[in-house]
Structure formats: C-alpha cells, structure tokens
Backbone bond lengths (Angstrom), bond angles and torsions (degrees), N, CA, C in turn:
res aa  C-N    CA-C-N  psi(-1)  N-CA   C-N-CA  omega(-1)  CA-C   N-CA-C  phi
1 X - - - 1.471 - - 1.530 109.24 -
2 X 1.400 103.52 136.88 1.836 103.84 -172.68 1.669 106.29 -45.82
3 X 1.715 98.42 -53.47 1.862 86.78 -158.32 1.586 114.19 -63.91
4 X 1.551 102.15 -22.27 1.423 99.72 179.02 1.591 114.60 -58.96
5 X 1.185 86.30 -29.04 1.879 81.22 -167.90 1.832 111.47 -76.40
6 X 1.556 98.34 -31.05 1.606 118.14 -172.84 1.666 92.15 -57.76
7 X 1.760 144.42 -30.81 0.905 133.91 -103.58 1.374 156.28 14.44
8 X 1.324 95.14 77.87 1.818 109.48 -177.45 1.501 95.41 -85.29
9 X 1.262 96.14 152.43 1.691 114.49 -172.67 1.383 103.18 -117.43
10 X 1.408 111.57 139.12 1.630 126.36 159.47 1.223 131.00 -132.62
11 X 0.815 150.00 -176.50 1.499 160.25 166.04 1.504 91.86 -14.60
12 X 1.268 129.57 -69.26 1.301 122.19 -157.22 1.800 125.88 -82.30
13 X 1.575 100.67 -3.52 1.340 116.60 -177.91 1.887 107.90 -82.32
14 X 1.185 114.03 146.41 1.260 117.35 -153.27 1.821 105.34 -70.92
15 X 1.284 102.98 138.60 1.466 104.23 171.30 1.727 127.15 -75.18
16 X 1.711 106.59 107.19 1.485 96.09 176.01 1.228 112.58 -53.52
17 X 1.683 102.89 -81.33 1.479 125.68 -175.90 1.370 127.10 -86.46
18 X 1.685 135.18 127.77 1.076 95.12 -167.27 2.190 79.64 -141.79
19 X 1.488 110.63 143.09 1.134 129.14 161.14 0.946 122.60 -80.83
20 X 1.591 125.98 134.44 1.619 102.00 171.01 1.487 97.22 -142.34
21 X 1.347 124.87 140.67 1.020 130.71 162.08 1.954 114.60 54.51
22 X 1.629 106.09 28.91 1.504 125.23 -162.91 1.732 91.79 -77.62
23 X 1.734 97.99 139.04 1.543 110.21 159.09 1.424 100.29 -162.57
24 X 1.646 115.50 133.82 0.875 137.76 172.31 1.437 130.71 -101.63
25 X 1.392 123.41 112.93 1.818 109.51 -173.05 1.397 118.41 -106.06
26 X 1.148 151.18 120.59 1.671 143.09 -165.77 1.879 82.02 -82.42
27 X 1.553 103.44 129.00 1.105 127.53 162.13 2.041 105.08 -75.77
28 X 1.437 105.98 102.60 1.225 108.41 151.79 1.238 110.00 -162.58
29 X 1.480 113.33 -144.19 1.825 114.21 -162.93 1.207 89.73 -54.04
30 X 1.165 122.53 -60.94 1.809 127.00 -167.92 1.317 127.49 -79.95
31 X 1.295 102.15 -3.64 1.619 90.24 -173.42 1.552 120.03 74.13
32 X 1.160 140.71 11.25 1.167 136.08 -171.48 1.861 116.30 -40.94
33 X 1.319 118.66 129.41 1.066 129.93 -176.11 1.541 111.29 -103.34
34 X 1.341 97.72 96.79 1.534 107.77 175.19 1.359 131.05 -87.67
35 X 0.848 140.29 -6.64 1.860 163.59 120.25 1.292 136.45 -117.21
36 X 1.271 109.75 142.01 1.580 118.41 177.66 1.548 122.61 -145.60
37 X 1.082 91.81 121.91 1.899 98.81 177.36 1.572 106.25 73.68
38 X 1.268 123.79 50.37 1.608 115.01 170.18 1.184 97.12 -105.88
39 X 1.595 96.90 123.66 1.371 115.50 156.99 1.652 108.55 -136.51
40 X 1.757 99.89 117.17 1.455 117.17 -171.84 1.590 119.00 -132.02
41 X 1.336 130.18 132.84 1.469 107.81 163.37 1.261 109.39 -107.89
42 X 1.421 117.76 156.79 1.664 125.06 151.89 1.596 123.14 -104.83
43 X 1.056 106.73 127.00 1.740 119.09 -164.60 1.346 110.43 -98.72
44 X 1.545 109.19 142.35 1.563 111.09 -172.00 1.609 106.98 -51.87
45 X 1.236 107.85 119.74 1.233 110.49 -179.38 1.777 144.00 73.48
46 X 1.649 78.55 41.36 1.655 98.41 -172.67 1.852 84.61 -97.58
47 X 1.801 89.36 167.36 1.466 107.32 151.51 1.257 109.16 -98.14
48 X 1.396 173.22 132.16 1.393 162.87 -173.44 1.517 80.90 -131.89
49 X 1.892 99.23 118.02 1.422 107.49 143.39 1.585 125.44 -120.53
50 X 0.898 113.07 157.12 1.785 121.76 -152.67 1.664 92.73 -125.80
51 X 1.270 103.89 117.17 1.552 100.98 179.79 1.961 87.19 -124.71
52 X 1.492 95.49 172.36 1.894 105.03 160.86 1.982 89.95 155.78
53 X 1.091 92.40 -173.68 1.383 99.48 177.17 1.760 116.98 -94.92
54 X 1.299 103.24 -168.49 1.557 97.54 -156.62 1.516 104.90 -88.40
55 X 1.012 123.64 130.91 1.394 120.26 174.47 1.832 106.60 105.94
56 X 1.027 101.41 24.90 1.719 119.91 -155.38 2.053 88.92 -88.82
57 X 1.286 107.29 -47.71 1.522 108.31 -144.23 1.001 133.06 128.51
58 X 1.796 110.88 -4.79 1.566 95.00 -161.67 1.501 108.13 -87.40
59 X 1.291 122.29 -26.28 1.335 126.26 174.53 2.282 117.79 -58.17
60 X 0.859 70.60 -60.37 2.186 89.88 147.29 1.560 102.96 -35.10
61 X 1.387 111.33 -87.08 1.049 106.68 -166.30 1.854 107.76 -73.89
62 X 1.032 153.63 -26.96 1.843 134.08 157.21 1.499 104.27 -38.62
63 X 1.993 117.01 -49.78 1.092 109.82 -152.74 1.987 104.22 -67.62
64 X 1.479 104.10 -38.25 1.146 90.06 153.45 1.511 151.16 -50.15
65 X 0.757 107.05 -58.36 2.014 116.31 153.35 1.537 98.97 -44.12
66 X 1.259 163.93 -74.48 0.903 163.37 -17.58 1.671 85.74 171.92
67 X 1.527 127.49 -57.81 1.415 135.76 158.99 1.834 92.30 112.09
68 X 1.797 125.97 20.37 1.076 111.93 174.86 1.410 110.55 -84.40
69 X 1.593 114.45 -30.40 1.644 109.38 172.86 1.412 111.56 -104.76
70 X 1.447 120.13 -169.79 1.612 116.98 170.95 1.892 97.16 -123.32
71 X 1.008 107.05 156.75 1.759 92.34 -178.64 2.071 80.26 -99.41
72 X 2.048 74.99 -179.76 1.438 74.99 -158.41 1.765 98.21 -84.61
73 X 1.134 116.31 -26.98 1.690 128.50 -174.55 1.423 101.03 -128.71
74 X 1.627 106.92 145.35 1.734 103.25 179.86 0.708 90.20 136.93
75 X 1.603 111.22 173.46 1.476 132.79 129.09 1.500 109.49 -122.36
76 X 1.425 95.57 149.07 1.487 126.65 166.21 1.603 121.06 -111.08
77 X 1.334 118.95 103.04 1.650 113.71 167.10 1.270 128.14 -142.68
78 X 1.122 91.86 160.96 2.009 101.85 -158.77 2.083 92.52 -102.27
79 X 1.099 95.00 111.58 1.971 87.58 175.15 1.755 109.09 70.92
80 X 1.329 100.24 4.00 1.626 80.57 179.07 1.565 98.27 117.03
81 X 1.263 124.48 -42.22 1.740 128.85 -179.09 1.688 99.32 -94.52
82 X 1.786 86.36 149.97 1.434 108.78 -162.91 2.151 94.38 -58.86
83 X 0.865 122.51 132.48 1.655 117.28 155.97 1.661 122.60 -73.76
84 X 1.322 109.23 105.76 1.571 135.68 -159.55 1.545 102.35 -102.03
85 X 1.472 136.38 88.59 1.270 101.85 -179.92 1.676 117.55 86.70
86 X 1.538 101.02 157.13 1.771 109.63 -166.25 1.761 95.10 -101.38
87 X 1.422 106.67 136.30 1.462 123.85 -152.21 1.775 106.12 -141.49
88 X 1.536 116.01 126.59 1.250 102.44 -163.76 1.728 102.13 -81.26
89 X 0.933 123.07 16.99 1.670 121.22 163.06 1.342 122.47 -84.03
90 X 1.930 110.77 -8.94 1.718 118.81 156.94 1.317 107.19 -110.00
91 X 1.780 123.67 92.20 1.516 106.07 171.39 1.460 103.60 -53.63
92 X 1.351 103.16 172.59 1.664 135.16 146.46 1.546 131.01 -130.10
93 X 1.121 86.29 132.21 1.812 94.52 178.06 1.697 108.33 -138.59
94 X 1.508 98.53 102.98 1.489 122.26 159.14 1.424 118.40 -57.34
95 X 1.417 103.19 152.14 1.401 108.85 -178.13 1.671 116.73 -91.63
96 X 1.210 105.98 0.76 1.747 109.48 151.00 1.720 104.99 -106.84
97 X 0.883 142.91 101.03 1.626 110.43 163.85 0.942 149.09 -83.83
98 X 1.277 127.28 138.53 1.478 119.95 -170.06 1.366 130.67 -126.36
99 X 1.864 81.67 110.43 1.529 114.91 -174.28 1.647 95.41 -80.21
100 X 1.099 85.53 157.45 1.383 106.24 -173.18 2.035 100.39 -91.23
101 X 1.228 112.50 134.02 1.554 105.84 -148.55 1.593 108.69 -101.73
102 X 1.664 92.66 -0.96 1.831 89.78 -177.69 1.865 101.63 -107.11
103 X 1.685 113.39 8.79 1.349 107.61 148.70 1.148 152.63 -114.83
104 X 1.351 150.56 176.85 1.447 148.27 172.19 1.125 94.80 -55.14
105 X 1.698 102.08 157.09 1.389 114.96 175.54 1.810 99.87 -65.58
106 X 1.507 129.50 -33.77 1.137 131.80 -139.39 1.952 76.66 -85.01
107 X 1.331 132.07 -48.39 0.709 161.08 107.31 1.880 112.31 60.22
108 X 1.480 80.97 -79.39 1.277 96.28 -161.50 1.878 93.43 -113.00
109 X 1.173 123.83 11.69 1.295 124.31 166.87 1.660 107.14 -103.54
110 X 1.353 116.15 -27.01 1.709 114.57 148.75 1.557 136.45 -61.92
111 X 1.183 87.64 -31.46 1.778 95.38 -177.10 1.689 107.15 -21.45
112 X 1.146 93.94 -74.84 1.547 117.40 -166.44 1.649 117.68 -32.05
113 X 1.407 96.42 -46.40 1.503 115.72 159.92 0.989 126.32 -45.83
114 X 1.780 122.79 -63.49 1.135 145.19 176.52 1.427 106.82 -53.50
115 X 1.024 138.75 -64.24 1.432 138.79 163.21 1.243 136.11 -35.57
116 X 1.473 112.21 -10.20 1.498 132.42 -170.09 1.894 99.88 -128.49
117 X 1.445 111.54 6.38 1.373 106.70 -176.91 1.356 123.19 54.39
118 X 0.907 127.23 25.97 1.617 134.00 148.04 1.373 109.87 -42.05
119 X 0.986 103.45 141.00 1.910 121.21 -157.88 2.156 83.25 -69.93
120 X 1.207 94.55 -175.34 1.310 88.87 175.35 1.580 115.82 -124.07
121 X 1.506 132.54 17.98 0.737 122.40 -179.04 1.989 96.40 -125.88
122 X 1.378 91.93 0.46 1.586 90.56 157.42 1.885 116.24 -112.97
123 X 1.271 104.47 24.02 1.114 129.33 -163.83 1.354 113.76 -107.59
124 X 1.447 103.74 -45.62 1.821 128.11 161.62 1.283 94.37 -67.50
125 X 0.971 129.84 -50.25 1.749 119.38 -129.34 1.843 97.09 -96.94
126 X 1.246 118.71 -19.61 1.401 135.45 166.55 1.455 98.34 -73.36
127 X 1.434 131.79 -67.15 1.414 130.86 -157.64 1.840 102.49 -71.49
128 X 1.525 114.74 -15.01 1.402 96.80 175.50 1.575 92.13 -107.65
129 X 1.031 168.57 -18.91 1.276 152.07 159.08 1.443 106.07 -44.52
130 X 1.732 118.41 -45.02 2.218 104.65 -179.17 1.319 100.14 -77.38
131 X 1.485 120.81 -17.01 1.842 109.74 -175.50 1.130 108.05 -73.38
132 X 1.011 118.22 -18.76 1.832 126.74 173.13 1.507 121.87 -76.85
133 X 1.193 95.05 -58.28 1.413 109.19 167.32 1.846 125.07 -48.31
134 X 1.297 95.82 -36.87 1.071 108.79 179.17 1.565 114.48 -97.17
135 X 1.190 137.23 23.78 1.290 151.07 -139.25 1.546 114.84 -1.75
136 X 1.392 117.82 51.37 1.339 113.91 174.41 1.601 126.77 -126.52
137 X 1.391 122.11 31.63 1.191 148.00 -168.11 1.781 95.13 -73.27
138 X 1.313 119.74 -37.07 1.699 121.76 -174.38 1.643 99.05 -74.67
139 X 1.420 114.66 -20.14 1.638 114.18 -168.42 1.814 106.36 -112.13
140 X 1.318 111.73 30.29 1.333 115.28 -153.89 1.845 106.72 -79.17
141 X 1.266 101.45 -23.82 1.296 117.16 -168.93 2.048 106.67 -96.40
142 X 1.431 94.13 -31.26 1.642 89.09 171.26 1.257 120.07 -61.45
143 X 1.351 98.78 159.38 1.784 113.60 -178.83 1.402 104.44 -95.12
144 X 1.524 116.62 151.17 2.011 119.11 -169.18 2.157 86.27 -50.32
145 X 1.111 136.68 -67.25 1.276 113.06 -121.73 2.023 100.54 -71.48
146 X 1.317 105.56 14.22 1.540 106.10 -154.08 1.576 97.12 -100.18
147 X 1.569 110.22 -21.11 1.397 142.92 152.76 1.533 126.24 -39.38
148 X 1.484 120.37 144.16 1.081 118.45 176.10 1.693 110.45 -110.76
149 X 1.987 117.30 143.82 1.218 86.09 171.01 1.507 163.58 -34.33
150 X 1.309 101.85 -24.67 1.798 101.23 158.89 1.439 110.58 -89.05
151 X 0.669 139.18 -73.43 1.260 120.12 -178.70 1.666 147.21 -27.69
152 X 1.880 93.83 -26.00 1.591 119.42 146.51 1.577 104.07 -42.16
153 X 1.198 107.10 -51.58 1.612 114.73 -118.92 1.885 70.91 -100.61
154 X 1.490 139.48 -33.72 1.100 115.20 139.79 1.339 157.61 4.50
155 X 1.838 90.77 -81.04 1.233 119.41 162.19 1.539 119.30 -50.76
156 X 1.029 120.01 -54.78 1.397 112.16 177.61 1.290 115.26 -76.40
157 X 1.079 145.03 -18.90 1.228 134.80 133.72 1.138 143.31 -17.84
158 X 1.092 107.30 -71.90 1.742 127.21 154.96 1.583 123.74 -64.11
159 X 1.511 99.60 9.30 1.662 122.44 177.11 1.043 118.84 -78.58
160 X 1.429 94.97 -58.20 1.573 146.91 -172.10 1.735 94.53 -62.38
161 X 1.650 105.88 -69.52 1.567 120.47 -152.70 1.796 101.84 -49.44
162 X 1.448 89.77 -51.23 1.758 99.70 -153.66 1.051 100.59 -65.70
163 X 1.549 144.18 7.88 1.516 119.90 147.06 1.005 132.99 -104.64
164 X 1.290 100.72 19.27 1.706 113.90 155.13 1.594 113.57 78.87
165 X 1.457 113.88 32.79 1.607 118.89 -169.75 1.516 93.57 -58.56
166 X 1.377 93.77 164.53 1.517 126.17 175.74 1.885 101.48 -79.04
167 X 1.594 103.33 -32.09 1.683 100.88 -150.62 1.872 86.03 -136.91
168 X 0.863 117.43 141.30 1.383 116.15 153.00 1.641 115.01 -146.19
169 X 1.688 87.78 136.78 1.582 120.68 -158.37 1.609 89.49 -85.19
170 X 1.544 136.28 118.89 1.217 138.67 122.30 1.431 145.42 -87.35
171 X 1.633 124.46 103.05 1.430 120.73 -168.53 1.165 119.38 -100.78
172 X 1.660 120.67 84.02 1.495 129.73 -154.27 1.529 118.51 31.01
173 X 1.301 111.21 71.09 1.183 114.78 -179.67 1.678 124.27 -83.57
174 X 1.257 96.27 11.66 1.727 105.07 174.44 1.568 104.10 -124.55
175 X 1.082 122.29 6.67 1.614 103.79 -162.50 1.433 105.04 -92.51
176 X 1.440 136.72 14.27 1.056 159.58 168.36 1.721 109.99 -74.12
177 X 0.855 103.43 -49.79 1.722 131.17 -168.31 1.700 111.43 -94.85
178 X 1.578 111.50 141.64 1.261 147.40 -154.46 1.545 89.34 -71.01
179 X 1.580 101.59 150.05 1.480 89.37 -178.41 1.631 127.45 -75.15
180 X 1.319 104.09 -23.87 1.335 112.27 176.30 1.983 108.70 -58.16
181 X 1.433 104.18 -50.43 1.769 106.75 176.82 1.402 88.85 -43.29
182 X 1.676 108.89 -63.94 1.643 106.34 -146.43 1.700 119.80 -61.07
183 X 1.682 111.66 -14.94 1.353 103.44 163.06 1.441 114.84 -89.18
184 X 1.344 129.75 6.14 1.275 113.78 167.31 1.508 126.33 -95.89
185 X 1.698 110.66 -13.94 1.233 138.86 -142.20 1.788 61.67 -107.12
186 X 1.349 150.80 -82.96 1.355 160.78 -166.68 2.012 99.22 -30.69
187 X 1.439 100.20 -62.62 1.364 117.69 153.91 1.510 112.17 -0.83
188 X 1.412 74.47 -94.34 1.735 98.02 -179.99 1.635 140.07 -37.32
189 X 1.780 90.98 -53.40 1.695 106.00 169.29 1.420 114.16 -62.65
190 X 1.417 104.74 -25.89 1.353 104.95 -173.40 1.245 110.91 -65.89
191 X 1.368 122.48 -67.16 1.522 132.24 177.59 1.455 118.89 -46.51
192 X 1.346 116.76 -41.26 1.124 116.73 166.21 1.574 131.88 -64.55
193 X 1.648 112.93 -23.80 1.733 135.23 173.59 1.558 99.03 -72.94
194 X 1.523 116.11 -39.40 2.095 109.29 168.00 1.418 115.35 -71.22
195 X 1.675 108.89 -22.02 1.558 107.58 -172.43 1.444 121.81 -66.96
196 X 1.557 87.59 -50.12 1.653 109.10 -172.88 1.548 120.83 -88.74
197 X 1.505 106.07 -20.65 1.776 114.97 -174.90 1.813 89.88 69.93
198 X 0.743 138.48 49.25 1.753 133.14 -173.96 1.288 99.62 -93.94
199 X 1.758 128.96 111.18 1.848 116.95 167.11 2.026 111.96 -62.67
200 X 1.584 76.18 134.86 2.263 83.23 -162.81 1.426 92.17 -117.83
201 X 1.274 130.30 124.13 1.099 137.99 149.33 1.655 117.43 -107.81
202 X 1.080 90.58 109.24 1.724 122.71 -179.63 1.303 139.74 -97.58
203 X 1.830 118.69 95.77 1.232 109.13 -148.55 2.328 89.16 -96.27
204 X 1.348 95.30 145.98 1.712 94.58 174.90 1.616 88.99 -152.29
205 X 1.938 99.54 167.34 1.366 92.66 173.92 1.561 91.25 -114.60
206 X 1.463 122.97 42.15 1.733 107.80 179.53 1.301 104.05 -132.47
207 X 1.225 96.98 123.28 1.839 102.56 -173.34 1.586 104.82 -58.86
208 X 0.841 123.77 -47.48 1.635 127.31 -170.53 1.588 115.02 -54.42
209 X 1.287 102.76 -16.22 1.504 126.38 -164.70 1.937 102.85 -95.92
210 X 1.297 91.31 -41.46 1.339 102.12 176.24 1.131 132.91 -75.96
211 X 1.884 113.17 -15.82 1.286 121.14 -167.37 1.594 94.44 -115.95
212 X 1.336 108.96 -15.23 1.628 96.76 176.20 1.452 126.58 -86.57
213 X 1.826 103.78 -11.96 1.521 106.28 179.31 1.738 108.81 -109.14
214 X 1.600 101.37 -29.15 1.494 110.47 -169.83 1.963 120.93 -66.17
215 X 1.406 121.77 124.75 1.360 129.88 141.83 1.753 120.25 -21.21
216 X 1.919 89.80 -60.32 1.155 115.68 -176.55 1.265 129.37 -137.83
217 X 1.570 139.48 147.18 1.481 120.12 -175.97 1.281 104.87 -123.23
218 X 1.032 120.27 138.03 1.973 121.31 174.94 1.232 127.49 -107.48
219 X 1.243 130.11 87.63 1.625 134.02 -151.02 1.712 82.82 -78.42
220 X 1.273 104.55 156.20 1.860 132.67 -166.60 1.693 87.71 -127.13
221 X 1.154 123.20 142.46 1.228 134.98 147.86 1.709 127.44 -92.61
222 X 0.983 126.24 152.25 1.656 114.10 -176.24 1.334 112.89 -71.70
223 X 1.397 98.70 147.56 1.414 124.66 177.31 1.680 123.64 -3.32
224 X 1.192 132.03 113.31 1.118 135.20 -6.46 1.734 123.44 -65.82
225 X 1.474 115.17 102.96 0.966 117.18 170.64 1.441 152.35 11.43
226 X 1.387 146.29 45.92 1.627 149.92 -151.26 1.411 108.99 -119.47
227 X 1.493 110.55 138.47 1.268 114.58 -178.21 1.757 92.88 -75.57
228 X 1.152 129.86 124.91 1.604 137.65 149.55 1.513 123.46 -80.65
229 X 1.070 115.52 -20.90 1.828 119.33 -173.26 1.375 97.45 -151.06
230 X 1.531 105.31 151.45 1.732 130.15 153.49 0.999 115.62 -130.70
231 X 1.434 132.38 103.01 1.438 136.68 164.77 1.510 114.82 -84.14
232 X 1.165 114.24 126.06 1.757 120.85 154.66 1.297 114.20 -74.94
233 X 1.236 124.10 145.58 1.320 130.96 -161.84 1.909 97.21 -149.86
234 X 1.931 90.35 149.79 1.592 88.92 173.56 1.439 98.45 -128.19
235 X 1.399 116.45 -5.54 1.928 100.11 -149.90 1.403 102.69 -86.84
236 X 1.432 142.53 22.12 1.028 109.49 152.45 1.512 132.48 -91.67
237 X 1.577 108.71 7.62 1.298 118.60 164.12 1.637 124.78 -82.16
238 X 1.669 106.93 -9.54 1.756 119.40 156.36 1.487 103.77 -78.35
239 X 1.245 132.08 -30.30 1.523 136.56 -138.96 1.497 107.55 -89.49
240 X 1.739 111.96 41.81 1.437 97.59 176.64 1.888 103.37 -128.35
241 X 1.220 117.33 167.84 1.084 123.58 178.77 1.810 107.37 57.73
242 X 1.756 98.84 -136.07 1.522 139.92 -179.27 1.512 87.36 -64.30
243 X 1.336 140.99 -12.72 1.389 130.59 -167.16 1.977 109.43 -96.51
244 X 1.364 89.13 -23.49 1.588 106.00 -148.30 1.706 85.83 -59.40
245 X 1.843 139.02 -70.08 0.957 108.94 179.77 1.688 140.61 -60.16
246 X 1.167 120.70 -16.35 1.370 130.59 171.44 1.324 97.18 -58.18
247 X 1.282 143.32 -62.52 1.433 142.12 -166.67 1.642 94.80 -71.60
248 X 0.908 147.10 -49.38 1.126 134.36 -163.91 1.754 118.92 -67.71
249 X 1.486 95.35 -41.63 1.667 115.69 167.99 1.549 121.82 -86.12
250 X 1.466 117.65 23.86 1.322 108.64 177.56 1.556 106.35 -101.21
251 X 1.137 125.49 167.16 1.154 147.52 -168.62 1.959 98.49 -51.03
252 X 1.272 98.58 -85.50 1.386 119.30 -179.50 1.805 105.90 -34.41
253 X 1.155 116.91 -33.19 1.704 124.89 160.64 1.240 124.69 -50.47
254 X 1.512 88.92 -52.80 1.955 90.17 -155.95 1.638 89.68 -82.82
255 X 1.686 119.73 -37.33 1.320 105.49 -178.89 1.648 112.79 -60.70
256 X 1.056 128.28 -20.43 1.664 122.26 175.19 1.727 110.88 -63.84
257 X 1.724 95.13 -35.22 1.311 83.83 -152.89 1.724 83.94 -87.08
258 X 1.080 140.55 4.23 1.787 121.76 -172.50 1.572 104.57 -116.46
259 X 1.878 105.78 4.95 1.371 106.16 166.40 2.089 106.90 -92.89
260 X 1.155 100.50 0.10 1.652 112.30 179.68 1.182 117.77 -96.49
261 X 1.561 107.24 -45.18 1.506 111.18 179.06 1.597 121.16 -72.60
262 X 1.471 98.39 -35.20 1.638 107.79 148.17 1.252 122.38 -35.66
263 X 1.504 111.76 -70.20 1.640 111.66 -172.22 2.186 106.26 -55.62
264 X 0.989 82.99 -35.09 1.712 84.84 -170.99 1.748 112.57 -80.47
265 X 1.586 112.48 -32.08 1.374 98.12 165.22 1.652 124.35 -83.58
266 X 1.485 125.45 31.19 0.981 147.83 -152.35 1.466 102.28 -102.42
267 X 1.858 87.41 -71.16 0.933 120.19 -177.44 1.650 116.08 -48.15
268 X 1.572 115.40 -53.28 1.319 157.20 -177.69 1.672 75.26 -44.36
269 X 0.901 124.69 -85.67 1.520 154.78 -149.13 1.794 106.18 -53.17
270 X 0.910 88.50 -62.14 1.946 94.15 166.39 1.350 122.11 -64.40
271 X 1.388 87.22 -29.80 2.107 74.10 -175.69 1.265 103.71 -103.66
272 X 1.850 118.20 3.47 1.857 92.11 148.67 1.313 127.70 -108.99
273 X 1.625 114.59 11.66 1.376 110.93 149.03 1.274 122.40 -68.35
C-alpha cells in the first residue's frame, strides 16, 4: 500500500513526542493562560500540521517540544524521557532565519556539526549531501545577505537536516515568502519528509498549506490554547507534479478544507462576541 511504504504512521507506529495533559501560564499581572489540556502524540514519521489563529499557542506549544520553555503542568517527552532543554535531535526552523551573517552558506549549514564534534570528514560529507538536497551547492561559498528569502529559508533547513534529528520543529517557516517561492519551498520539504522519514511538526496559519504537506492537521482553539480537531490526511502523497492541481481542486479537498475553516471561524467568532 502506497502510504505504508511513504511511511504513514498510526496508532501502532512508535511514539516520538508525546504531551500529556500540558498547560502553560505566562506569569504576569494577569496570569495569562496560554495552554490548557494538550494532550498530543507525534509518530515516527508523521507530517503534523498545527493550524488555529494567531495568538492560539501554537508557537508555545513547538517552543515547548522544542525544550526552550517548561510548561507550567504536564508532561513533555521525547522517547519516553522528560525533554530538558533545546537538543539537536529536535531541529528548528523559524520563519525568519538566523544565519549567522559573517558565514558561508556551506558555512553556517555545518555549524551545528562542528559544535557537537563531528569528525570532519563526516562533517563535509553531511554538509554537501543537504547542499544538494537543497539545491544550493553553486551558492555554497556565499554569505546569507547575498541570498534571497528562500534560499535563506533553505539554508536553515539544511541546518536543521544535517544533524539528522529525530523531530523537526517548523514555525511557519514560509509565510514570509511569495507564493510562487512558497510552493516550491513546500516542494521541497515535501520530498525531502519521503527522503529522510524525518517526524515534522509544522506550525502555518493556511489551511491549504496544511492539507497539502500534512499526514495530520491539529486545529488549536483560541486562547487558552486546546486541541479541538484531528484530521488524517493523505493528499500530499497525490500533490506532486501535473497532479498537484487536481488534488487540490477535488471535491474530497475543498470539503476538508471548509470543514477547518469552519472550526476556526467559529472560534474567531466567539471570542469577539
């Protein structure tokens, strides 16, 4: 069966990450309550996309996974162990990135390596396999500002990739970028998410975006933060070439995507009455 082979994950595929019972509160005058009650897993080799509106949590909750904050109640764990701290077995890729501007792209897609003592001739041989991948092996020697936004947004990619995480964290990392980049830059992750089997959790605010790359989609409700929906999803395994608009314009599509935008203008809808 295709998805089996693509690696689609279910119930029985092993749990990377798993939330349980997560809520987070920002300590200030008010107390603001930025999540409540998430309990989520990510499976070896899901796409996880995370849609909701702005101010929802979803960035909160990666940074959690991610090991930059602690929530305040919960648990958070990576394999079963508590997640302590930012760990190169969860990349991240921001939706600005930030390359470091006094190096090569080849450069600054090693770092990561270099910092972890990776020998150096498995050090090269990693940083030119993502420069490839990422088609930027002709720009290997340029510095980010000589760069165009996708091609940044490349770079950190292939930042991210070449240490071979278990999980990689995306926080709308295209919504910066033109739509034409952003379907190629979509392109890209994609081919590279069949290459590597890599679990991707992907936060965007565009449903179309979510249903063309995602396994799975996780609708967020507003503030305080709650997962409300889980959709399974297949079409980004139609979503290539001469196929990509047929899948996007079929029936079974547009009804996913106006059973989402529903849940989210709902949401929209209550919290400005």
């Amino acid at each position: 069966m295709v998805l089996a082979a693509c690696g689609w994950a279910d119930a029985q595929t092993d749990v990377v990450i798993a939330l349980n019972e997560v809520y987070l509160t920002y300590n200030s005058d008010n107390n603001v309550n930025a999540l409540e009650n998430i309990n989520l897993n990510l499976h070896e080799g899901e796409f996880v996309c995370l849609l909701g509106s702005s101010g929802c949590g979803k960035s909160t909750l990666l940074k959690i996974i991610a090991g930059f904050i602690t929530p305040t109640g919960g648990t958070a764990l990576m394999e079963g162990q508590p997640i302590k701290g930012a760990d190169w077995h969860r990349g991240v890729v921001f939706q600005q990135p930030p390359l470091y501007p006094w190096l090569t792209v080849e450069d600054n897609i090693k770092f990561g390596l270099k910092m972890r003592g990776v020998a150096a001739n498995e050090s090269q041989k990693r940083t030119e396999e993502y420069l490839r991948k990422v088609g930027l092996l002709e720009f290997r020697n340029n510095k980010p500002y000589e760069l165009s936004g996708g091609m940044k947004q490349r770079v950190a990619i292939a930042r991210a990739l070449v240490n071979s995480p278990r999980v990689l964290l995306m926080d709308e990392p295209f919504g910066a970028l033109d739509a034409l980049t952003r379907e190629q830059m979509q392109t890209l992750i994609r081919n590279i998410w069949w290459e590597t089997k890599c679990t991707i959790l992907f936060i965007t605010h565009d449903v179309d975006e979510a249903l063309a790359l995602g396994t799975r989609v996780v609708v967020m409700s507003r503030r305080p933060g709650k997962i409300i929906k889980e959709i399974k999803t297949d079409f980004t395994y139609s979503i290539t070439g001469e196929n990509s608009n047929r899948t996007r314009y079929s029936t079974r599509f547009q009804m996913t995507r106006e059973e989402i935008l529903d849940l989210i203008n709902k949401q929209d809808l209550c919290y400005n009455i």
